[in-house]
N, C-alpha and C positions, 0 to 999 in steps of 0.2 A: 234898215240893215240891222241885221241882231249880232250880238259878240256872243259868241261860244267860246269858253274857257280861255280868253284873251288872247290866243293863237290863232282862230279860224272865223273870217266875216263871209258871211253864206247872207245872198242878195233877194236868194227866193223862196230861203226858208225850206231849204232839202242841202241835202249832203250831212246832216249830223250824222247820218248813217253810215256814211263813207262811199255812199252811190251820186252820180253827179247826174244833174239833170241841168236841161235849159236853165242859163243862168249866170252869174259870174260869182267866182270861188277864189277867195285870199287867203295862203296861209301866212300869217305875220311875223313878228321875229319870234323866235323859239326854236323849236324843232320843225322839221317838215313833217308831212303828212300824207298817207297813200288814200286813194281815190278808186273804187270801179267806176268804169265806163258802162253803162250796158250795152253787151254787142259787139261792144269794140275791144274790150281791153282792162288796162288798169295806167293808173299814172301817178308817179310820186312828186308831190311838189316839194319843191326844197324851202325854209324859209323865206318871207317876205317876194312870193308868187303869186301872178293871178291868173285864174285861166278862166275861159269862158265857152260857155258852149250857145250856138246860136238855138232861136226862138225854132221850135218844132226838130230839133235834134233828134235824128234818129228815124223820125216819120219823113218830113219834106227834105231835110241836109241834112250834113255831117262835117259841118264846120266848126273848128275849135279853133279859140285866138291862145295866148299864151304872151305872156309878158313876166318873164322870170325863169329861173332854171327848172326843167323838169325831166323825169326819165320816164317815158312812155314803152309800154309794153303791151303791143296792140298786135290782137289777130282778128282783121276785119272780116267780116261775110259779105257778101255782095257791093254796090258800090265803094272806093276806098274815102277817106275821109282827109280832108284838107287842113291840116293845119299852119294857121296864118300867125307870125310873131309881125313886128315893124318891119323888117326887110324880107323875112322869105316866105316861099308859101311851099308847104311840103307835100305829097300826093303820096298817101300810105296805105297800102293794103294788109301790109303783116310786118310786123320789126321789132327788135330792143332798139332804144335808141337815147339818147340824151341831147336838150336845144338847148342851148344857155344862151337866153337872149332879152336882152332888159330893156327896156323902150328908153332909160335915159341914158347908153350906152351905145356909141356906134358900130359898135362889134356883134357877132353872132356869131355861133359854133352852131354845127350839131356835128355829133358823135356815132356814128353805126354800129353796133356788136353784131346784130344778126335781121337777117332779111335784106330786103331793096328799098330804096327810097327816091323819089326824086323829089329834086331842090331845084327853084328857080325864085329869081327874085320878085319882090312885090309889088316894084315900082317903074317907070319904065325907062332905061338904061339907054345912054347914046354906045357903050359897051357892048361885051357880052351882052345878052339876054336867053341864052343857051341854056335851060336843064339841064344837072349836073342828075347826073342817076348815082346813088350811092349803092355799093358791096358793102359785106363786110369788114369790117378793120378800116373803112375809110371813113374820110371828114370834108367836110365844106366850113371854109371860117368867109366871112363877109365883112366889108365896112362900109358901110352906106356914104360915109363923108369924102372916100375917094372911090365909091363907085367901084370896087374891086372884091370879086367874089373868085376863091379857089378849092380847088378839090385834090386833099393829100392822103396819104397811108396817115393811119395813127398809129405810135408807138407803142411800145408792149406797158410802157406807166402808163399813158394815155389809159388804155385798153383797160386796165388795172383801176384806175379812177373811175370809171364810169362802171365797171364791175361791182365796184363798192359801194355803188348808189343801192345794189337790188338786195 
């Protein structure tokens, strides 16, 4: 694992460039960092995040894990691509969006500005187990520890905070 400029631990020896490939990507404490995707997008990690992209990204899948807060801005071509945190797994083909989800946290948001998204959970629920499909201006917050996942309008701060991420 190499240290770049004591913010960013890159596991496969790519992303100095700010393109992410198969791999896993930490940005550490300091400031966050934006990322291309090839194909897919771009994604801003906020400090102390890590994201991952599964082995043959982009050829065989388009699976990304995420353990940390990120604002994703993805406009997918062809299959849409899954992003997996601890509790949910998202189905994206085009969106703004914000997750804030930290693996040692039992809470999880994501936030929608623009596009569709569906959300369901990761694991398997005597509950719910229903796909929430997100608009815009809506939200899903989740707690895995009482097993309770909801879908609300976000307000116009809301709206404004995750604005300010771009």
């Amino acid at each position: 694992m190499s240290l770049i400029t004591g913010l960013v631990f890159v596991s496969c020896g790519a992303g100095e460039d700010g393109v992410l490939r198969e791999g896993q990507y930490h940005v550490g404490a300091g400031a966050g960092r934006s990322f291309s995707i090839p194909g897919i997008g771009k994604v801003f990690l906020e400090p102390n995040s890590t994201i991952g992209l599964a082995r043959g990204f982009g050829k065989d899948n388009r699976e990304i894990t995420l353990d940390g807060v990120a604002l994703f801005e993805l406009t997918v071509t062809g299959a849409p691509v899954s992003l997996k945190t601890k509790s949910l797994v998202m189905d994206v083909s085009a969106g703004v969006f914000r997750v804030d989800a930290s693996r040692s946290s039992p809470g999880e948001e994501v936030d929608l500005l623009e596009g569709q998204l569906s959300v369901r959970k990761d694991y398997r629920s005597d509950t719910d187990s229903v796909a929430e499909v997100l608009g815009p201006g809506e939200m899903v917050m989740i707690n895995r520890d009482i097993d309770l996942m909801e879908k609300e309008k976000m307000n116009q701060a809301e709206i404004d905070r995750v604005k300010g991420m771009r």
